[in-house]
Structure formats: C-alpha cells, structure tokens
C-alpha positions in Angstrom: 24.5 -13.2 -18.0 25.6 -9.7 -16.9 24.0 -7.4 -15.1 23.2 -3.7 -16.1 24.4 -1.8 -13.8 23.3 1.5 -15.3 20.0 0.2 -14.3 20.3 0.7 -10.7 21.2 3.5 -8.5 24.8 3.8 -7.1 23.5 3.7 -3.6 20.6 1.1 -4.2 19.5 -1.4 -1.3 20.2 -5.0 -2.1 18.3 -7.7 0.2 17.6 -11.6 -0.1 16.2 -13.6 3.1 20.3 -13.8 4.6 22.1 -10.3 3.9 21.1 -6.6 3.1 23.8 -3.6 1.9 23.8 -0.5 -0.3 25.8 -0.4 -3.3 25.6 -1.0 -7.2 29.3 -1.8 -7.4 29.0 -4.2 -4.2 26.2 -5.9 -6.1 28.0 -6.1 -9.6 31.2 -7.7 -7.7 29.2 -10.3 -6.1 27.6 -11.5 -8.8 31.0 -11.7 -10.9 32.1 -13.6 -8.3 29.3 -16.2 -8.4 29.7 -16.6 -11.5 32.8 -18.4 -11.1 30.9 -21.3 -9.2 27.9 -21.3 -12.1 29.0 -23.2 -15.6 25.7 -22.4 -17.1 22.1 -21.4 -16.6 18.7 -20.7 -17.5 15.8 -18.7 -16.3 12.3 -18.5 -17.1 9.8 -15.6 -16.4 7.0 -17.4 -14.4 5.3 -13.7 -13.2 5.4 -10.0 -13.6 3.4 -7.5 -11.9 3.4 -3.4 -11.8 2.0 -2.2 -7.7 -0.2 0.5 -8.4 0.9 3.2 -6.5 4.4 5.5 -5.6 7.0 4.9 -5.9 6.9 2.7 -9.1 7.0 -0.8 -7.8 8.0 -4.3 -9.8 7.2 -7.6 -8.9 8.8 -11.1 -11.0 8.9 -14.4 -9.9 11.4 -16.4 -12.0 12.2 -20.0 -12.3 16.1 -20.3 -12.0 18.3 -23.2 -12.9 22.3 -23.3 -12.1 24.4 -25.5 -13.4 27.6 -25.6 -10.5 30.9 -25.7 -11.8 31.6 -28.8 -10.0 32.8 -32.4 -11.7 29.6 -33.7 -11.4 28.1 -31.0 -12.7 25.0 -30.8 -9.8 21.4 -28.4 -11.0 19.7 -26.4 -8.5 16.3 -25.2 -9.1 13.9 -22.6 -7.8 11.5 -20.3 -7.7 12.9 -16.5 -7.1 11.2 -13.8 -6.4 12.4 -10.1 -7.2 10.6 -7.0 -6.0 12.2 -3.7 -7.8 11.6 -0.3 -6.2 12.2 2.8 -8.4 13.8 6.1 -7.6 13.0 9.7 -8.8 15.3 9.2 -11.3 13.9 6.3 -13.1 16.4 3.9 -11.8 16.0 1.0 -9.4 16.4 2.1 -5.6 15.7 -1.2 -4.2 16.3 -5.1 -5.5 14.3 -7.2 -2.5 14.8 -11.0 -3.4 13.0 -13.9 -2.4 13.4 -17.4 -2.4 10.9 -20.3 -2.4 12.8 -23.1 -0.9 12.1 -25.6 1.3 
C-alpha cells in the first residue's frame, strides 16, 4: 500500500533497530523504493495501545508478510512493532520501529 504522508510531520524522526533520519519525503522515497522488491503483501494488526500521558503516544505490533519479487517468489514473516509519537499539531513526530527477529 501507500503511505499517507499528510499523516506525518515534514521533519518527523524515522528509526528501526539499523538507521535513524528526519524527513517525511526521505521516508515516502524509501518505501517507493522497496516496493520495487515486494510483489505482494499482507499485514495483520496483532496489538494497539494508546501510552497515557504527553505527548500522545501509539503503540502496534503487526504481523507482516512480503512476498519478494524474486523467481521463486520467497515469504518473509514477522512480527513489527511501531511506536508513533504525536506533535502539537496532531501529526506524527516520530515512527520508532521494531523488529522481532531472531
């Protein structure tokens, strides 16, 4: 699918476990570009969770499945986590991913 980028601040942090940067249109570009490697998937909410507290904080872990675009057509699996933090404005300051992968 495609992200909405109107959901996120222009300047919003972006982490996972490997890299960190600033930037809604950085973020938007890289995941066009993964989608070239990704012939289909599906996703399934496994948890979702509002922090009490300020700023407005989001919690989901997800189950994610990728089909790569690959002859042989190999599925990865796995738990991701995805914490959202929310700015003033109401839109999402920081996306902190995890992974559960062993």
């Amino acid at each position: 699918g495609e992200v909405d980028a109107d959901l996120y601040e222009e300047d919003c942090l972006f982490a996972d476990p490997f890299a960190s940067f600033r930037g809604r249109d950085r973020f938007v570009n890289n995941l066009s570009n993964l989608g070239l490697f990704v012939s289909n998937s599906d996703c399934r909410l496994l948890s979702f969770e509002e922090i009490d507290g300020s700023p407005l904080t989001v919690k989901t872990r997800v189950l994610v499945k990728l089909e790569l675009n690959l002859p042989w057509k190999p599925v990865l699996a796995w738990p991701w986590g995805v914490e959202h933090v929310y700015g003033e404005g109401g839109r999402i300051a920081e996306h902190i991913e995890s992974w559960e992968i062993g």
